[in-house]
C-alpha positions in Angstrom: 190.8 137.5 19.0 189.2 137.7 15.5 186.0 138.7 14.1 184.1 135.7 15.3 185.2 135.8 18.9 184.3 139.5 19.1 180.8 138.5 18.3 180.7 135.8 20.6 182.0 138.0 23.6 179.5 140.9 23.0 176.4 138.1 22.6 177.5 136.4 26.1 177.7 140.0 27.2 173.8 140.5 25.7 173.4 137.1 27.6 174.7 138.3 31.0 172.1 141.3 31.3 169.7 139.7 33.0 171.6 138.6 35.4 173.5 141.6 35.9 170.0 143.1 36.7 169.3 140.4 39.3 172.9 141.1 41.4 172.1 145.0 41.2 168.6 144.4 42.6 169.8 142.1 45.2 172.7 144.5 46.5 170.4 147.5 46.1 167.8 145.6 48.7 170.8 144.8 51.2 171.6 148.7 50.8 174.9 148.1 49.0 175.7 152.0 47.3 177.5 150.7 44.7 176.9 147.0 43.1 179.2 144.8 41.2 177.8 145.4 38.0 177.9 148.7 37.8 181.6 148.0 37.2 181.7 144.8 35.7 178.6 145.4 33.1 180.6 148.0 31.0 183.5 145.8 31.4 182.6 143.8 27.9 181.8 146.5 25.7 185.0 149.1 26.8 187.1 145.9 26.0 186.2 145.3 22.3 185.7 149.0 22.1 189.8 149.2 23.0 190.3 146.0 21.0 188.6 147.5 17.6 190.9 150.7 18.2 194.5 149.0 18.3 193.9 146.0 15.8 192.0 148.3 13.3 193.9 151.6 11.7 190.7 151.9 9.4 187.9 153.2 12.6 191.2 154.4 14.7 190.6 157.8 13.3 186.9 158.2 13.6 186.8 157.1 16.9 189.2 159.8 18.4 186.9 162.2 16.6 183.9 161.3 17.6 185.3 160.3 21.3 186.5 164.2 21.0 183.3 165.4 20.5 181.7 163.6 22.7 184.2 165.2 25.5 183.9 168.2 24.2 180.2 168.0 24.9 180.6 166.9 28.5 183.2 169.4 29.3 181.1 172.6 28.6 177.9 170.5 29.5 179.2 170.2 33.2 180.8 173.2 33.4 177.6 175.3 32.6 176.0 172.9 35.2 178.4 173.7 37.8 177.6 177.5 37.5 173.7 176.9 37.5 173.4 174.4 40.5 171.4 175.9 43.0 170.2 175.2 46.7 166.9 173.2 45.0 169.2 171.2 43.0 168.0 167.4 42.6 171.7 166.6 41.8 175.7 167.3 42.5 177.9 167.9 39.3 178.7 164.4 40.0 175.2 163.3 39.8 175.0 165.2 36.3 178.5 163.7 34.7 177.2 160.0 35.5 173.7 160.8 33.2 176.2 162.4 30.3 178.2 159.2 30.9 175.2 156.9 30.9 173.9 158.3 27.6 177.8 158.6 25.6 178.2 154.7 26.6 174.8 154.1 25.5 176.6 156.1 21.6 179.5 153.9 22.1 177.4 150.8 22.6 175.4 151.4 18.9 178.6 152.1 17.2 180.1 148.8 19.0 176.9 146.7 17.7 176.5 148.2 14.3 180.6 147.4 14.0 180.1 143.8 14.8 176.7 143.0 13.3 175.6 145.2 10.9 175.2 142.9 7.6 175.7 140.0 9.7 172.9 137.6 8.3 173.1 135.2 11.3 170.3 135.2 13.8 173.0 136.0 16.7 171.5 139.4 17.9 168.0 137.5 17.5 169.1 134.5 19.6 170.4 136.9 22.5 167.2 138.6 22.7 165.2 135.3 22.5 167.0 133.9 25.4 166.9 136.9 27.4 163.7 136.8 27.3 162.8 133.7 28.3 164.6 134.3 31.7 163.3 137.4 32.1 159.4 136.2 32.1 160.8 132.8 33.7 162.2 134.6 36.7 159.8 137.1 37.3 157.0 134.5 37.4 158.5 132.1 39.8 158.7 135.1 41.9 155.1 135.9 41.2 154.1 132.5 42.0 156.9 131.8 45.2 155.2 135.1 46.8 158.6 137.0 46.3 158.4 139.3 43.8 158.9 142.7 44.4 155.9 145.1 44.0 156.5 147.5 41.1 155.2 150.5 43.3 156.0 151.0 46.9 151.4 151.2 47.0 152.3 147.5 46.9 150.5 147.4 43.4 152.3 145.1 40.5 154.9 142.9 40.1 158.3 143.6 39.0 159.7 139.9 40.0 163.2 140.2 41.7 164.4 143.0 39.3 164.9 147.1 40.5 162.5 148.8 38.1 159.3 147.8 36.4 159.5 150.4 33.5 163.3 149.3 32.8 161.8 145.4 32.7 158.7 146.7 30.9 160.3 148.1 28.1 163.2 144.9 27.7 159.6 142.7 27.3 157.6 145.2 25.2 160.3 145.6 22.8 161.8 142.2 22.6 158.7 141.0 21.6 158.8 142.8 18.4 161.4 141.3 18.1 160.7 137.7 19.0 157.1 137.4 17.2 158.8 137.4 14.0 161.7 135.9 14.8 159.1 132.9 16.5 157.9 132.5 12.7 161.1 130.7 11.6 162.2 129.1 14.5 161.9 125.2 14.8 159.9 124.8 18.2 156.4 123.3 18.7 153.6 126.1 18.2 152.3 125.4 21.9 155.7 126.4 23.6 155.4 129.3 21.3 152.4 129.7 22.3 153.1 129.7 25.9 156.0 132.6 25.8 153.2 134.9 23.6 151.0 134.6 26.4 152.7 134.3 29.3 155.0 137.9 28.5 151.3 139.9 27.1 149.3 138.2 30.3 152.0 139.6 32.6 152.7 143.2 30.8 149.1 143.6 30.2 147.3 142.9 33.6 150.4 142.4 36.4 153.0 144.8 35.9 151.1 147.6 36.8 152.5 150.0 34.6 150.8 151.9 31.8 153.6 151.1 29.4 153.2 147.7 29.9 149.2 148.2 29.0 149.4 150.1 26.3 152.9 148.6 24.5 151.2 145.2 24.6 148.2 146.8 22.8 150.3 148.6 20.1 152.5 144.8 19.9 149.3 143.2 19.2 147.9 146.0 17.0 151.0 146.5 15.1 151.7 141.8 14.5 148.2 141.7 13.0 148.9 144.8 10.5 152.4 143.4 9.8 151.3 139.7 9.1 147.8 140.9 6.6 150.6 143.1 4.7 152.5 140.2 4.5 149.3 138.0 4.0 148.1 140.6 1.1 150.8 141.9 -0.4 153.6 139.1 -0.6 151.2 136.7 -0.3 152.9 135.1 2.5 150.5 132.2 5.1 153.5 130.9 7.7 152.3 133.3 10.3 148.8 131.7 10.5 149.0 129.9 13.6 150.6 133.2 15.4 148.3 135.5 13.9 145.2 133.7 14.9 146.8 132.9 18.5 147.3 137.0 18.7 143.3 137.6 17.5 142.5 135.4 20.3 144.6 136.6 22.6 143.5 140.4 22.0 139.6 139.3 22.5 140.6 137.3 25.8 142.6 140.2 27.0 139.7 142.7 26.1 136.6 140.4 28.1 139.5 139.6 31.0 139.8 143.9 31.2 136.2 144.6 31.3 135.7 141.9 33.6 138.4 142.0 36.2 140.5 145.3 35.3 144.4 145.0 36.0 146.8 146.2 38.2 147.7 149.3 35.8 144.3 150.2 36.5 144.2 149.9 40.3 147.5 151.8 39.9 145.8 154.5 38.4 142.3 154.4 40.9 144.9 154.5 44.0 146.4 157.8 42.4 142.8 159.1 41.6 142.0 158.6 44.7 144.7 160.6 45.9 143.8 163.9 44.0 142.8 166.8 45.9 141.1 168.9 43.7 141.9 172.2 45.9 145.5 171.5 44.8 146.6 171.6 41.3 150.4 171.4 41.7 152.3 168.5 43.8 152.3 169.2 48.0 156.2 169.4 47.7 155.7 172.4 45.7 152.9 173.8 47.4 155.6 174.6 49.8 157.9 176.0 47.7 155.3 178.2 46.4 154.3 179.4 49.6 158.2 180.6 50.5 158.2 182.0 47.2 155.3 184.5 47.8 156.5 184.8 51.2 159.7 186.2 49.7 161.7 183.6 51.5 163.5 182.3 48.8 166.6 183.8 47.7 168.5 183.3 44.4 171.0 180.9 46.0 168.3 178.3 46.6 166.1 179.1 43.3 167.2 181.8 40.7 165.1 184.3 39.0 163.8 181.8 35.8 163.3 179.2 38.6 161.1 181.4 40.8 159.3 182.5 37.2 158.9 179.2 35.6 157.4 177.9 38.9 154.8 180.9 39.0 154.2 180.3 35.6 153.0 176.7 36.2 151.5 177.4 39.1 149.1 179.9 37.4 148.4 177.4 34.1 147.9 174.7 36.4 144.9 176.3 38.2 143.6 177.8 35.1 143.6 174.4 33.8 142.3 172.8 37.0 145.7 170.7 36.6 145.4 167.3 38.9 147.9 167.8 41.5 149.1 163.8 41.1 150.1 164.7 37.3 153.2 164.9 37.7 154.8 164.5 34.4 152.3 167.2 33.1 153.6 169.7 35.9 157.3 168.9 35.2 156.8 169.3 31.3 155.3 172.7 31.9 157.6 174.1 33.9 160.4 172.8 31.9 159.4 174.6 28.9 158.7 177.9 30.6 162.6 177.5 32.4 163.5 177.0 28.6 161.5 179.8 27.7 162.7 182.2 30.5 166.1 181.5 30.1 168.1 183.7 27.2 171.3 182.1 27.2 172.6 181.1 24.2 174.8 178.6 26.0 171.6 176.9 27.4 169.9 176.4 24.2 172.9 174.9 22.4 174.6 172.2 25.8 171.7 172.2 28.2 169.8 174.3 31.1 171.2 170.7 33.4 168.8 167.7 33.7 169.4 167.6 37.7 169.5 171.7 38.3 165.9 171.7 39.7 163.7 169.8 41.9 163.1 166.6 42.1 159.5 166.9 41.1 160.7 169.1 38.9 163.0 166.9 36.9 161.9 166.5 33.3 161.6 162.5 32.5 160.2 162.4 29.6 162.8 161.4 28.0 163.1 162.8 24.5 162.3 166.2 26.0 164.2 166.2 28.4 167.2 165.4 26.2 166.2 168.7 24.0 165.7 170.9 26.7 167.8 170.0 29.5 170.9 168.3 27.8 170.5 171.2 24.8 170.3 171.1 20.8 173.9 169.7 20.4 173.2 167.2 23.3 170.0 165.9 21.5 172.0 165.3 18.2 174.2 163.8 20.3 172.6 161.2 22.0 169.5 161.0 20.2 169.4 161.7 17.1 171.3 158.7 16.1 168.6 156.3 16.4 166.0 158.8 15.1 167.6 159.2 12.2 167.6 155.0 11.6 164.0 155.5 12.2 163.4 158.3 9.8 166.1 156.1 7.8 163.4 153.2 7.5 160.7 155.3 7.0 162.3 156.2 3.9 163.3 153.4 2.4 160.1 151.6 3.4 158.2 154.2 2.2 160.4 153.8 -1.2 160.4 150.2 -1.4 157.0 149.3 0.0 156.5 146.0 -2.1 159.7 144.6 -0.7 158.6 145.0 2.7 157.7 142.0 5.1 156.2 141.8 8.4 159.9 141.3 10.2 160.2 144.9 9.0 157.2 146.5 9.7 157.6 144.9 13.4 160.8 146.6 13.9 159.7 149.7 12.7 156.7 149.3 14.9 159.2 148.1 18.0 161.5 151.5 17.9 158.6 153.5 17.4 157.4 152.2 20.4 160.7 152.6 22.4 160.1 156.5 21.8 156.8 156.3 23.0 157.8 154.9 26.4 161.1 156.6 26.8 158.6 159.8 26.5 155.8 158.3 28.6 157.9 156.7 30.8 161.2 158.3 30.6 164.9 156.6 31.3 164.7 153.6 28.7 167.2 154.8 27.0 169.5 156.0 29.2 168.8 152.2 31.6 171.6 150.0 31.3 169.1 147.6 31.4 167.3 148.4 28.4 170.3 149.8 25.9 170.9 146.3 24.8 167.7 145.5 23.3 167.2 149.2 21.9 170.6 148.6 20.3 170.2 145.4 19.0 166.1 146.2 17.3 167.7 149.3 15.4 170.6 147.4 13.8 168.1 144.9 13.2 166.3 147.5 11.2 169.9 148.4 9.3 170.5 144.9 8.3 167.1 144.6 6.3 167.3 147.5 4.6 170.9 146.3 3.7 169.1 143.3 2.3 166.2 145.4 0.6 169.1 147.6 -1.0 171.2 144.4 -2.1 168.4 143.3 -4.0 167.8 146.4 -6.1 
């Protein structure tokens, strides 16, 4: 198995996704607990991973390390988890080890991809993405259209086509197409078929998924094309993305009239929850409850310890000082989270994590990048996040440094990753979905590769 083959096993991998998406969603509808590809979709990646290690004495080294670490992490991680679970626990240590598992696989993919690709000048990684996306929108619109499609929330608002989640397919579109749009520049197909995919993904993410990410990503997309291709119209003097450009204009003036006019379903998503406010409540009913035992002084420490019971006051007083909306639930779970964090004095907390499923399930943070500082700890947010921050900051840098040599393929990938934050925080599990660590992979080694170019040409 050389070079070459390794690549071509990890892009069919890339290329299986989708479908590995569609068999989950299917056995999860039949009530299956477990689906084949939760085995078989790590399968791939754990192979090469054991490959690279035997044929090549150069990584063999860092890999134990950094598998040590990584361990390491885990094994205090879990253990302080174990002693902190209480009776309003969302989760089992079980529960806990499979998200610290999620996230070291999602480490182990980047290494695997940045191994394989990183300098690689072919459009491989580019190709994967391309065709992925085509039977993403594909399939979710001959749902849309045979009357099958699953609603993305149980209100029966949205469309999420055959697949489990609408944020996970959300955020594979929204960031593909940073992706795609420059990558649709160079590639030899008629501008109309082009044409067609633009639309057809932005139509569906911006008035039928339902989901704010999808509203809002395909606004920053558009927002962020048009400031990439007048840099690259201005400043390296560069007309191939006319036809695009123009198409994107005209697509952001149809989208605006079609809003104002008709609305979409992320905004009947958002009347149905308005309309489900009670504005003598400020906290969710779930914890209206819990509230009530608490000042009834029927909770004891075995159900919800003392920082629990605190932090939960605590929010419960800022929320009706506020005049917090009850159905704001990522609001309420961010505000408690920080007063647990703020409430709890353990060193040992701080540094590995307070536990991402310790409290209740309205309770669990999922904003993402938070929730990784706060509930996974400092070292477990170097660990898992910081590597693709520090790309970012990485390209920031260098584009800040080398601004003249930038083109609009840059400034969309840039523009895609900062997105991925912004709906892994708004949105939360994008980068732990198994779904969505492929293209988050691939648009940040994207980003290494041209400034590998930009620093070959100093």
């Amino acid at each position: 198995m050389n070079k070459l083959n390794k690549e071509k096993l990890l892009f069919i991998f890339i290329l299986l996704n989708p479908l590995f998406d569609l068999i989950s969603s299917l056995f999860n509808h039949l009530n299956f607990a477990n689906t084949p590809s939760t085995f078989i979709r790590p399968l791939i990646p754990l192979v090469l991973i054991i490959y690279i290690f035997i044929t090549d004495k150069s990584i063999r080294k860092k890999l134990i390390i950094i598998s040590s670490i990584y361990i390491i992490y885990i094994l205090v991680h879990t253990l302080i988890y174990k002693n902190i679970i209480t009776g309003i626990s969302y989760g089992s240590v079980f529960h806990e080890i499979e998200y610290l598992l999620n996230y070291t696989y999602l480490i182990f993919n980047l290494l695997l991809y940045g191994y394989l690709f990183y300098g690689n000048k072919k459009d491989t990684l580019k190709n994967a993405v391309f065709y992925n996306t085509i039977f993403y929108v594909s399939t979710i619109y001959i749902a849309i259209l045979s009357n099958s499609s699953i609603t993305s929330y149980v209100e029966g608002i949205g469309y999420k086509g055959w697949f489990n989640a609408s944020g996970a397919v959300g955020a594979i579109l929204i960031i593909s197409l940073f992706i795609i749009l420059p990558y649709l520049l160079k590639k030899e197909i008629k501008f109309i078929y082009k044409a067609l995919l633009i639309v057809s993904i932005i139509f569906y993410l911006f008035f039928l998924i339902g989901s704010r990410a999808g509203l809002y990503g395909s606004i920053i997309l558009i927002l962020s094309f048009v400031i990439a291709s007048l840099f690259d119209y201005f400043i390296n003097k560069k007309r191939d993305n006319k036809e695009i450009l123009s198409l994107m204009l005209v697509l952001a003036v149809a989208l605006t009239i079609g809003y104002l006019l008709f609305g979409s379903n992320t905004t009947e998503r958002r009347q149905e929850l308005d309309d489900m406010k009670d504005d003598k409540s400020h906290i969710a009913y779930d914890l209206e409850d819990i509230k009530e035992n608490v000042d009834n002084n029927l909770v004891d420490t075995k159900y919800m310890n003392k920082e629990q019971i605190k932090a939960l006051n605590s929010l419960y007083d800022y929320a009706n000082d506020t005049n917090l909306s009850n159905i704001d639930l990522r609001k309420q779970q961010l505000i408690y989270n920080v007063y647990l964090y703020k409430y709890q004095h353990n060193v040992l907390y701080k540094l590995f994590g307070n536990g991402y499923l310790v409290n209740f399930s309205s309770l669990t943070l999922e904003m993402e990048e938070i929730a990784l500082f706060i509930n996974f700890g400092i070292i477990g947010f170097i660990l898992y996040f910081v590597p693709f921050l520090s790309i970012f900051i990485y390209g920031a840098y260098i584009g800040i440094k080398y601004i003249k040599r930038l083109d609009s393929e840059y400034i969309m990938y840039m523009a895609g990753i900062f997105t991925s934050y912004f709906i892994a925080l708004f949105s939360g599990h994008i980068y732990f979905n198994t779904s969505v660590m492929p293209v988050v992979i691939i648009i940040h080694i994207l980003l290494l590769n041209k400034i590998k170019v930009i620093k070959e040409e100093i």
